[in-house]
C-alpha positions as CSV (number, residue, x, y, z in Angstrom):
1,X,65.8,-1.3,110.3
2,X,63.5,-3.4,108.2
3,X,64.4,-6.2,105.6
4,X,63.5,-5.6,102.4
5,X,62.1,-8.7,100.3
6,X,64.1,-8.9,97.0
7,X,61.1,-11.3,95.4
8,X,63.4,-14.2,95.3
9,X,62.1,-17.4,96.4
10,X,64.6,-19.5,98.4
11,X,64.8,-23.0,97.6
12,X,63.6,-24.7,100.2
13,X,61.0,-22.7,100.1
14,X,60.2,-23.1,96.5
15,X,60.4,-27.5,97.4
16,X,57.8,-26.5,100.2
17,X,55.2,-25.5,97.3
18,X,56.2,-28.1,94.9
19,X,55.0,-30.5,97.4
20,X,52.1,-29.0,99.0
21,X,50.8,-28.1,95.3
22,X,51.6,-31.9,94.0
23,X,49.6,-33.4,97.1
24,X,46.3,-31.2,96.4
25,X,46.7,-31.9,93.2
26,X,47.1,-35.6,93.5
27,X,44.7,-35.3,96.5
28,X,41.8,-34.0,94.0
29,X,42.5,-36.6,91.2
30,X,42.5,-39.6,93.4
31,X,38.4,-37.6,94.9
32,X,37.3,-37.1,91.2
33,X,38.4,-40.9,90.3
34,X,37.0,-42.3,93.6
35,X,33.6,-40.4,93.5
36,X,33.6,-41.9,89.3
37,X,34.1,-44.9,90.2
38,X,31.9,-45.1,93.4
39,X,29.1,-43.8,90.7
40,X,29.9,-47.0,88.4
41,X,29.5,-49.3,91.4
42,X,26.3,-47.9,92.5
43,X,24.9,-48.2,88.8
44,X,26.0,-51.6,88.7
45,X,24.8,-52.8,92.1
46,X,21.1,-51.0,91.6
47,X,20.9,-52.6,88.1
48,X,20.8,-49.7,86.6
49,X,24.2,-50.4,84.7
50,X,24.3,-53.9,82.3
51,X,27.6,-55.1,80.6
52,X,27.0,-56.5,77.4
53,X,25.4,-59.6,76.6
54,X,26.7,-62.5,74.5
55,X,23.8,-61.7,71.7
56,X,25.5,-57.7,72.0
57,X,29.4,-58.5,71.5
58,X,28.1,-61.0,68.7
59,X,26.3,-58.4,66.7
60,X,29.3,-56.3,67.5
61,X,31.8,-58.6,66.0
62,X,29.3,-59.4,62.8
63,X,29.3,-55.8,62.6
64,X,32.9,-55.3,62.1
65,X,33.3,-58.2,60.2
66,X,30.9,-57.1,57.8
67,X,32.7,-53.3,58.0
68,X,36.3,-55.3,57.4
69,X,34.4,-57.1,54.2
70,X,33.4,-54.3,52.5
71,X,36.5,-52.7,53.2
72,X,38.8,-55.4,51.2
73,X,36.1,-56.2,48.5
74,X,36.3,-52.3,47.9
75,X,40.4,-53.0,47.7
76,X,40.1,-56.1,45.1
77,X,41.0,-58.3,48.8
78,X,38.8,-60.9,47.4
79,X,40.3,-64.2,48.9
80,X,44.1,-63.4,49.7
81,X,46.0,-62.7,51.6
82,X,44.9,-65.8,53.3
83,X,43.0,-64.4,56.9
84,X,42.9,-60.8,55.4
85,X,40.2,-61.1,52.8
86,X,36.6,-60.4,52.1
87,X,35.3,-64.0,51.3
88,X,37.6,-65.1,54.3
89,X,35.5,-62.2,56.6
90,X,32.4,-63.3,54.9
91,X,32.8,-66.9,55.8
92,X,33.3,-65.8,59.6
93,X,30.2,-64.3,59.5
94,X,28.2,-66.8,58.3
95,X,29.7,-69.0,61.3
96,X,28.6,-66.5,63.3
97,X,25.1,-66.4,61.9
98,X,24.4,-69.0,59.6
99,X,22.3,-67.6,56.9
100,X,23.2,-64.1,57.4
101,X,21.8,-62.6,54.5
102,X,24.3,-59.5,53.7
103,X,27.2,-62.3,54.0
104,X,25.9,-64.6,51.8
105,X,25.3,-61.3,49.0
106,X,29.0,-60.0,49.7
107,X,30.2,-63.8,48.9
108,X,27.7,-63.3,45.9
109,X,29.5,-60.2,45.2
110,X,32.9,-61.6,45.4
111,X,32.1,-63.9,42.6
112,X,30.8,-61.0,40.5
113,X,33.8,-59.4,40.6
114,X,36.2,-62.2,39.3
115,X,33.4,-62.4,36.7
116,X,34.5,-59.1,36.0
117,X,38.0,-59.6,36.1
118,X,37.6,-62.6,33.8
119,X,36.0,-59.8,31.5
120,X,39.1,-57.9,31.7
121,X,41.6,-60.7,31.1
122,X,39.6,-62.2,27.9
123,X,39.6,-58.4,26.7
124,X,43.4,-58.0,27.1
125,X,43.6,-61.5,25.6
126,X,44.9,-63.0,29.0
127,X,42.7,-66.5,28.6
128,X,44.4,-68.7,31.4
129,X,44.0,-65.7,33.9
130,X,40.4,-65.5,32.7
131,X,40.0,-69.1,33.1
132,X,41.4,-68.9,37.2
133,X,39.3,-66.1,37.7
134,X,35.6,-68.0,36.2
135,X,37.0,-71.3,38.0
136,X,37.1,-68.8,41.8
137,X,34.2,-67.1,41.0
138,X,32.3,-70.8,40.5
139,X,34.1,-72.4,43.1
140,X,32.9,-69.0,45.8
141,X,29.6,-69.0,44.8
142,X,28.8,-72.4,44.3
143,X,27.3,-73.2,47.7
144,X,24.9,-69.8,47.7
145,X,24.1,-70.1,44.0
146,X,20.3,-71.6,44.7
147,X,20.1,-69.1,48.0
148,X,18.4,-65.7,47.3
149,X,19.1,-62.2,48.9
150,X,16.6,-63.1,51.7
151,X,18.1,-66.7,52.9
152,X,15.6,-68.4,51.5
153,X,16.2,-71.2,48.9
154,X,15.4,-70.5,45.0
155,X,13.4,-72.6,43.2
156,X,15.6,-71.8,40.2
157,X,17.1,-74.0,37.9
158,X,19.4,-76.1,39.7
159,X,23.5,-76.2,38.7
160,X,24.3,-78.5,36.1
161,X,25.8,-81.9,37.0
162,X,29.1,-81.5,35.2
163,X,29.9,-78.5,37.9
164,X,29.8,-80.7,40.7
């Protein structure tokens, strides 16, 4: 008389599968990492492969910090919170790259637009607000007044001597 199979699995069994199936599983992960890596290496060691240079992560960083400037003068972020502003950003940038000329417009900018506010405040009749705003505005753009969009220096009238 023959044994029929009743299609269950016994456990031990079922444990034997788990584990065979787990180690090719694992087996073939730890092949497809190995054989990436081992690519990466050979790259790097024929010189085909280059990690970033200094000049590369700097223009990164201006980059972003340029991306993070338009971002707040776009949210009214001019200079606060205090780390988390435009001019702030700006500033880094031109540490960075002293004379950058898209800094030095977005500091241009920042003043322009507590101009603007000042416009507002004197319309609504808010004078001292106006006053704090024209007081930023001159105090931002004081040092890039006599710069133009290209870095190079104006030969434009220069600031009046009761503004320094």
């Amino acid at each position: 008389m023959k044994k029929q199979r009743t299609g269950r699995v016994t456990l031990p069994y079922l444990g034997w599968i788990l584990v065979f199936g787990l180690l090719s599983v694992s087996g073939l992960l730890v092949a497809v990492l190995t054989s990436s890596v081992s690519q990466e290496w050979r790259l790097v060691t024929q010189n085909k492969f280059s990690f970033p240079s200094k000049q590369d992560n700097r223009r990164a960083t201006i980059q972003r910090l340029m991306n993070h400037a338009e971002k707040d003068l776009r949210s009214l972020r001019l200079t606060v919170p205090a780390g988390n502003n435009a001019y702030y950003r700006y500033r880094k940038v031109l540490e960075l790259d002293p004379g950058n000329s898209r800094a030095i417009t977005g500091i241009k900018r920042i003043a322009k637009k507590y101009i603007y506010l000042a416009d507002r405040a004197i319309a609504q009749g808010k004078y001292d607000k106006a006053d704090g705003y024209l007081k930023k505005a001159e105090r931002i753009s004081r040092p890039y007044a006599n710069i133009e969009e290209d870095g190079s220096k104006s030969r434009a009238i220069p600031l009046p001597k009761e503004w320094d």
